[in-house]
N, C-alpha and C positions, 0 to 999 in steps of 0.2 A: 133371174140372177141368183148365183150361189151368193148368201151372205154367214158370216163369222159373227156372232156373236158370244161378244167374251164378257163374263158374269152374268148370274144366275140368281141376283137381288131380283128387290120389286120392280128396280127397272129396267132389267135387262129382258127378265122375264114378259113384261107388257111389251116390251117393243121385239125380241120375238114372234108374239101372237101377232102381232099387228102387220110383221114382214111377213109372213106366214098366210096369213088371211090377205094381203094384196097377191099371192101368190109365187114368193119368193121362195126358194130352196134355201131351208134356216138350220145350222148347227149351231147349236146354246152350250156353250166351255164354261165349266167354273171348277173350282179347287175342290169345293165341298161335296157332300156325299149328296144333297141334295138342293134345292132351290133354299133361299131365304133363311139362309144359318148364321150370315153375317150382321152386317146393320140393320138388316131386315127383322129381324127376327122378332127381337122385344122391344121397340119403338115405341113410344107415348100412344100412339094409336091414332093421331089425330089428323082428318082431311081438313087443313084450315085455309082454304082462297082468301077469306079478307084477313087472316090472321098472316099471310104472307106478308113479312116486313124481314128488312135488310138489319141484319146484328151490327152493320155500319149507321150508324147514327148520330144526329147533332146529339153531341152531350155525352154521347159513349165513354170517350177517352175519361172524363171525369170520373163518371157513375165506375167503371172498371177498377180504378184505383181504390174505390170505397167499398167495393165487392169484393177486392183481396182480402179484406180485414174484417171480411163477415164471419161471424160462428159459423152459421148455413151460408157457406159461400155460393151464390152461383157461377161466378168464374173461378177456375182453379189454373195457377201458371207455374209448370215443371219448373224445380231449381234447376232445370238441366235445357239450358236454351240452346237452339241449335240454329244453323243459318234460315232453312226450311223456314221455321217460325216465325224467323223476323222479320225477313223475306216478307210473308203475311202479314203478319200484324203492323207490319207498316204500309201496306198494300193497302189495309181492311182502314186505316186511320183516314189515307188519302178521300175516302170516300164516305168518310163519317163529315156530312157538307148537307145542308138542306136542299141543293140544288139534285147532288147524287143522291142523297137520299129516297127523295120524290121519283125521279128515275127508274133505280133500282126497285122501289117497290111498285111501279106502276107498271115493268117487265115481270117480274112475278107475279101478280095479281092476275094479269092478262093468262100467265099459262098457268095458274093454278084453277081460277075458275073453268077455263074451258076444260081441264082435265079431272076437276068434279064433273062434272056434267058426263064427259068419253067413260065414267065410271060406272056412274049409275045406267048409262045405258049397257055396258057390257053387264052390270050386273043382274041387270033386270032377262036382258039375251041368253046368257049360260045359265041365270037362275043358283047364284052362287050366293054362299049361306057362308059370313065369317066376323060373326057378333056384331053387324054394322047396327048405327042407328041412327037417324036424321032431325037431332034434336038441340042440333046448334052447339056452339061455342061460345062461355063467358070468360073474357076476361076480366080478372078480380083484381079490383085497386085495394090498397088496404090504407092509402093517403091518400087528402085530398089531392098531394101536389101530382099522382099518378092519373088521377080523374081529370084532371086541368090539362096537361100534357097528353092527354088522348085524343085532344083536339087535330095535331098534328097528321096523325093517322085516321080521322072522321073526315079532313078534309081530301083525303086520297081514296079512300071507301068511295067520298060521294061523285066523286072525279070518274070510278072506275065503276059508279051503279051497283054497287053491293050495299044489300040492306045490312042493317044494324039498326041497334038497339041501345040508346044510351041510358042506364038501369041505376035508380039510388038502390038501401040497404032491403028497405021495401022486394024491389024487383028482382032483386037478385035472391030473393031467399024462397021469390015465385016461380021463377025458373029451374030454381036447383033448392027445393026442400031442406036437403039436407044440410046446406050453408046455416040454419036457423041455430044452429048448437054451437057456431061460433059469428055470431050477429055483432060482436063488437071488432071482430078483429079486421073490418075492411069496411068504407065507405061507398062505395059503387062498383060496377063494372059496365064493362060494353060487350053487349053482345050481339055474334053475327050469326041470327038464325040457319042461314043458307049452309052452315058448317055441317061433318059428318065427321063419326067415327067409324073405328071399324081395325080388326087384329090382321094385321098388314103381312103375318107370317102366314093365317090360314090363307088369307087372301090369294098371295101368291103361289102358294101350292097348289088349293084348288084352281087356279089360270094356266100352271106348269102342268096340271095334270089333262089338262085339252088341247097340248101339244104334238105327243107323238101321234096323234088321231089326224093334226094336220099335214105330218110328215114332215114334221120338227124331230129335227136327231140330237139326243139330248147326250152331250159329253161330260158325266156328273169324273166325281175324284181326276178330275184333269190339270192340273197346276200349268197355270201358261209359265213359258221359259223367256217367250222373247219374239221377235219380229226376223222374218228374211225380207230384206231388201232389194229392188234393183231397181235401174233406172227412176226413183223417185217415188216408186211405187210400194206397196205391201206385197210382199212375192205367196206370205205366206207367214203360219203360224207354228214356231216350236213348243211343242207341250210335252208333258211328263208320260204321255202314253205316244205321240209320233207326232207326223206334221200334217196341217190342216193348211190347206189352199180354198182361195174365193173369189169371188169379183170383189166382194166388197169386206171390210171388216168395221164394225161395230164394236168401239172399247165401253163398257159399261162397267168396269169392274171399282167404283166409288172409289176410295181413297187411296186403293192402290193404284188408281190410273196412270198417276203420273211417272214413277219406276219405266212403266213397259214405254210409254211413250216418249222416253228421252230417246229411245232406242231407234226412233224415226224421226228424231231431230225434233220433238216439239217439246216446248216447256210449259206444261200446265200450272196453273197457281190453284193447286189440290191440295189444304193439309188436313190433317185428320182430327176432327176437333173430338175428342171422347163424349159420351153421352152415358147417362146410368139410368136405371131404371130396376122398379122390384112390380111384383105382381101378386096381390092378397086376394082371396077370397071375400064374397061379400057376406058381413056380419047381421047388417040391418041394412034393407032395401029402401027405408023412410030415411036414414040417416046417409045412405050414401050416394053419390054423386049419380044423377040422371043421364050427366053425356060427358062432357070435354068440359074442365074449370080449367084456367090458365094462371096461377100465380104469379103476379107480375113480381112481386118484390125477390123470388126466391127464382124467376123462371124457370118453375114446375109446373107440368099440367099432371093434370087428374082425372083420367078415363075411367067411363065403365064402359065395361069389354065381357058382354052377358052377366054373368055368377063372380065376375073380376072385377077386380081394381086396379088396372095399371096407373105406377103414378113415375113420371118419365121426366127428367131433363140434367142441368148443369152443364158448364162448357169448361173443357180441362182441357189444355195443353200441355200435352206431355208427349208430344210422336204417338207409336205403336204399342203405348204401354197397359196391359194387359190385365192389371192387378185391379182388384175389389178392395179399395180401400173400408171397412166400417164406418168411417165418417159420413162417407159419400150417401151411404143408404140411410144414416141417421138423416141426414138432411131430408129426405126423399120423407121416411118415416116424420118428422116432423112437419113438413107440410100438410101431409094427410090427416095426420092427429088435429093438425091445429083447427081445420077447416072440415071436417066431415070426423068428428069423434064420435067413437064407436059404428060408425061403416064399415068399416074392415076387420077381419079376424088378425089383430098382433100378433097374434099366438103363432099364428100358422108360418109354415115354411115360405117366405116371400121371394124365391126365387131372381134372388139378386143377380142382375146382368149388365153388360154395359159392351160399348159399339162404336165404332169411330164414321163419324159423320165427315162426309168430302165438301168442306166449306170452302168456297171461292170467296176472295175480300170483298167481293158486292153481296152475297149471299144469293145470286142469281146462276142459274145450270149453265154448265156448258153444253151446246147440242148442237148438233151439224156436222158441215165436210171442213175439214182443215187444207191445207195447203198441199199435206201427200193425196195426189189425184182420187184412192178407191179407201180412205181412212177416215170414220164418222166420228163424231162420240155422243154420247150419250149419259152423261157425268157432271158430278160439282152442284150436288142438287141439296148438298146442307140438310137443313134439320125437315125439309119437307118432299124427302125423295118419293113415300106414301100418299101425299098431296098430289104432286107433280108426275106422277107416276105414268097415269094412261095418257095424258095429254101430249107427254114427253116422249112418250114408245109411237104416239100414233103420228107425231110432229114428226121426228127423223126418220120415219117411213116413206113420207112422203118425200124428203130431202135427199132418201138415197135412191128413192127410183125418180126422180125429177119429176114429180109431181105439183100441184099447185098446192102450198101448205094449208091448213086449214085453222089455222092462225098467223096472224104477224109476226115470223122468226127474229126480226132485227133487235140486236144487242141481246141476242141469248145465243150468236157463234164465239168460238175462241177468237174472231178478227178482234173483239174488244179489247184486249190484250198485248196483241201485236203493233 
């Protein structure tokens, strides 16, 4: 089967290799001059299975309102609302319910874990080197009342068999050293050993780069235009270089998804939540973070990422807006400072970035066949497209050649919606 695969992220690219290695004839479309330039690129870094939780939450709608009015906000909401928006965030409310909540994250947990694991075995098979390291994931409470409320999420870990770790001030400064320099500013955390990190941009370059070897045709600066239709079907694809025809097509393209796909009648619930992130060199190896720290109050994580320090997060609503506010990296800067002082070089050029993550109001992917007969996707994978990444390339592989999946797909198609 000729397959179309449009985007040249982390997850277009694993699911690619995946069409590829079942023996599919694969052309890989994207806009960019190469793989992993977009939300891929400078992402937090973090593989987190049990740290899969839904941004829909009992108690959300509350805590939001008291987040606008933070200094270090971590939500930030455009004075420029648009239907797109509210459209979601009254979508994402509906499911802020203990019932959905449990839900939602027990469909994530399910393909996050199995997609740690499709990882590490593809990594240990190509033998690919991309600063990973297998030293768990703490999330840091900095009140008791965030220690107390973790329970909620302990009893969905224990539900789904993912180990954890529930850590006082003690624990956490044994797991991560370099928390010891700021020992008052946080009461516990919890941590999910089974966690990994790893720089999600070398990642996928070096996986793109064991493509054309399989007789993956790789279509880099090609900007999709739009779909030909007939009969109910994909006829075909218009791009900025010609048109591309298939048996099958593959949208993977995050947050632009939904644009191309109104154009074959479907309505995805894709908006673009922004994400920031800087990247410092490390100062002092005692003082700086060992793996993945998650700041729960600022929802910032803190990666090392070899001889780096990526420190990654916020949720801004603002569409496709493009700008590096100072703020934004100030926040970023001050989590780091506050919790691993003098780890990182200040000084140094921090390569301030930022990335539009394709958030669905459950915060669960969309993956599979839709209702057009030969039309997949592969999208809507939020703040854990890097997490979700091989599980998700190797899930809709088996959905488009009619294979028996090698996990439980149910309530992770677009039918959820419909």
């Amino acid at each position: 089967m000729r397959v179309i695969v449009l985007g040249a992220g982390v997850v277009g690219v694993t699911s690619a290799f995946y069409l590829a290695e079942a023996g599919h004839e694969v052309v890989l479309v994207d806009r960019q001059p190469g793989p992993a330039l977009e939300t891929s690129f400078a992402n937090a870094g973090e593989i987190s299975p049990g740290y899969a939780s839904p941004w829909a939450a009992p108690g959300i709608p509350v805590k939001a309102l008291r987040w606008l009015f933070m200094k270090h906000a971590p939500l930030i909401l455009s004075p420029r609302i648009d239907g797109a928006m509210l459209r979601w965030v009254f979508a994402m409310l509906r499911n802020c319910t203990p019932a959905r909540y449990a839900l939602n994250k027990s469909r994530m947990v399910r393909l996050a874990e199995y997609s740690r694991d499709e990882l590490i075995t593809l990594r240990e098979r190509l033998m690919l080197d991309y600063d990973q390291r297998s030293q768990g994931t703490l999330q840091l409470f900095r009140t008791q009342k965030q220690f107390d409320d973790s329970a909620g999420d302990i009893a969905v870990l224990k539900q789904n068999g993912v180990a954890y770790e529930l850590l006082g001030r003690e624990g956490c400064v044994d797991v991560e050293p370099g928390l010891s320099g700021a020992h008052g500013h946080f009461v516990g955390g919890l941590r999910l050993p089974g966690d990994e990190t790893g720089d999600c941009h070398l990642f996928t370059r070096q996986l793109a780069s064991h493509l054309p070897a399989m007789g993956v045709e790789l279509r880099y600066d090609t900007p999709v235009a739009g779909f030909e239709m007939r009969a109910g079907r994909v006829e075909g694809v218009r791009t900025a270089t010609g048109f591309l025809s298939g048996d099958a097509y593959l949208v993977a393209l995050a947050s632009h998804s939904p644009p191309l796909l109104r154009q074959a009648g479907l309505s995805l619930p894709v908006y673009p939540v922004k994400g920031y992130s800087i990247t410092l060199p490390v100062a002092d190896a005692a003082r700086a973070p060992v793996s993945t720290l998650l700041d729960e109050s600022y929802k910032i994580a803190i990666t090392r990422l070899g001889n780096r320090i990526r420190v990654g997060g916020m949720a801004e609503l603002s569409g496709f807006d493009g700008r590096l506010p100072a703020q934004r990296e100030a926040t970023l800067r001050h989590s780091l400072r506050d919790l691993f002082p003098g780890g990182a070089d200040m000084a140094a050029p921090s390569h301030f970035w930022s990335g539009f993550r394709p958030m669905t109001p459950d915060s669960t992917p969309i993956i599979g066949a839709t209702r057009v007969a030969n039309l997949f996707l592969n999208t809507g994978h939020g703040t854990l497209g890097w997490t979700m990444a091989c599980g998700s390339g190797r899930l809709v592989t088996s959905l488009i050649g009619g294979q028996s999946p090698p996990i439980d797909p149910a309530g992770l198609g677009i039918q959820r919606y419909m």
